[in-house]
C-alpha positions in Angstrom: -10.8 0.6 6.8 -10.5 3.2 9.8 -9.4 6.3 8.2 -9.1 8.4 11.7 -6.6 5.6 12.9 -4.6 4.9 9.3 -0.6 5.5 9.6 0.9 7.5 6.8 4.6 7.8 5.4 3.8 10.7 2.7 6.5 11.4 -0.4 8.6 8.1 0.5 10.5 7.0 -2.3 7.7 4.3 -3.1 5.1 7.0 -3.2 2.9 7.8 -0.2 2.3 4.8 2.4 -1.0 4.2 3.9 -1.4 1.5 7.4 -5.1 1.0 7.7 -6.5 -1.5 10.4 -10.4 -2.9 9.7 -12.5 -1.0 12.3 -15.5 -3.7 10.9 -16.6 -5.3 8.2 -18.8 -8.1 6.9 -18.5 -10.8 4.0 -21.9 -12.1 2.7 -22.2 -14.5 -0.7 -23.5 -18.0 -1.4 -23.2 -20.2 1.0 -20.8 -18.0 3.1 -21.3 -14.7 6.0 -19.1 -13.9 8.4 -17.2 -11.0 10.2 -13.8 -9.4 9.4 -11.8 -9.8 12.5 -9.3 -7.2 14.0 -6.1 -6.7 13.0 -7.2 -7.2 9.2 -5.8 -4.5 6.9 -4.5 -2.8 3.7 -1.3 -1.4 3.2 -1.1 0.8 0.4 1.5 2.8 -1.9 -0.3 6.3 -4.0 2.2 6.1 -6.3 3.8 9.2 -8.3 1.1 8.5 -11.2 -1.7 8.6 -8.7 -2.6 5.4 -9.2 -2.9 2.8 -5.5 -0.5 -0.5 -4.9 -2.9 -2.7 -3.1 -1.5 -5.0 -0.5 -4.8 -6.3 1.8 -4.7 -9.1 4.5 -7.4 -10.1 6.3 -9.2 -12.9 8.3 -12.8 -14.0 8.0 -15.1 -15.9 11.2 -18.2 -17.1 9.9 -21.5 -17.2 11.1 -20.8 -21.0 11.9 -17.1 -20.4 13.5 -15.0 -21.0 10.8 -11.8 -18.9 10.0 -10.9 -18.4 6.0 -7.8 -16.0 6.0 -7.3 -13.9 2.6 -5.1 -11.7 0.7 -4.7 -10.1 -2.2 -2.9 -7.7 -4.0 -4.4 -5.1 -6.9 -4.5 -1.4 -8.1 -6.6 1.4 -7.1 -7.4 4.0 -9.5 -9.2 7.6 -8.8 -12.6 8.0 -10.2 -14.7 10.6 -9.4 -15.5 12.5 -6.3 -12.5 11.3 -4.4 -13.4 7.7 -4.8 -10.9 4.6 -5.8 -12.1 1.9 -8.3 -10.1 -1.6 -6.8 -9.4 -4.3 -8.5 -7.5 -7.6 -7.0 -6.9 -11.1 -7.3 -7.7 -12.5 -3.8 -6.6 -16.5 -3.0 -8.1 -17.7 0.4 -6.9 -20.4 3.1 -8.9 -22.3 6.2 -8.1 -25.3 8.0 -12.5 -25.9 8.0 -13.7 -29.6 5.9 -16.6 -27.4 5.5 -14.7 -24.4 3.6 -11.9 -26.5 2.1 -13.3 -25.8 -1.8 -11.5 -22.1 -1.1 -8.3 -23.1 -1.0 -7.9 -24.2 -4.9 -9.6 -20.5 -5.3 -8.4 -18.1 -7.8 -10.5 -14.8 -7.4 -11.0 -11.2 -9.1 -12.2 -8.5 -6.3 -14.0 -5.6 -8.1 -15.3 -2.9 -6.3 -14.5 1.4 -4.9 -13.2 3.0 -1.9 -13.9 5.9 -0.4 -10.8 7.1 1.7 -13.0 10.4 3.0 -15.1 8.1 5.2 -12.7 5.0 5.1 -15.5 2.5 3.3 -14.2 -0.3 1.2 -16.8 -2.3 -1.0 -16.2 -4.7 -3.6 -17.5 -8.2 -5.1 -15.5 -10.8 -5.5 -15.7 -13.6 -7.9 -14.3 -17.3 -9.1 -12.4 -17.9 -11.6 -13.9 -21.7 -13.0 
């Protein structure tokens, strides 16, 4: 997330609206690495309750060329120090033979974010 460049619509009627493009990013696990590409992002709602509406949509190329696209949506809640504990449920897509398997994927995303320096990091495992 690139906090200096994020768009924000404070005290909407939703709650406070966050635009943040990926300045960079990386995806590493078994049998997969690649690079988040531009134009990936979250858009998300601090609601009245403090709690975060997580809305993320990003794209994957990995280290072998392929392009796995993936969303999810999830909640953010403050911990301590400022951070954000995130929790989603991303479902990925690509066109690759190679990759294919992801497409019947069902996944929970656990992880924190740190909106001071704009740092997102979270695991994300298979449901069987």
């Amino acid at each position: 997330m690139d906090a200096d460049k994020a768009l924000f619509v404070r005290k909407g009627p939703m709650g406070t609206r966050i635009v943040s493009m990926v300045a960079s990013g990386g995806v590493k696990g078994s049998g997969l690495a690649g690079a988040l590409m531009p134009g990936s992002g979250d858009w998300v709602t601090i609601r009245q309750d403090g709690m975060w509406d997580l809305d993320v949509r990003a794209a994957i190329v990995t280290d072998d060329g392929a392009t796995i696209l993936y969303c999810y949506t999830g909640v953010g809640t403050p911990i301590a120090e400022g951070r954000i504990r995130v929790r989603g449920a991303p479902r990925f897509e690509t066109d690759s033979p190679k990759y294919a398997w992801l497409n019947a994927v069902q996944a929970v995303a656990l992880g924190e974010a740190d909106p001071q320096s704009g740092t997102v990091f979270y695991d994300i495992f298979s449901l069987a």
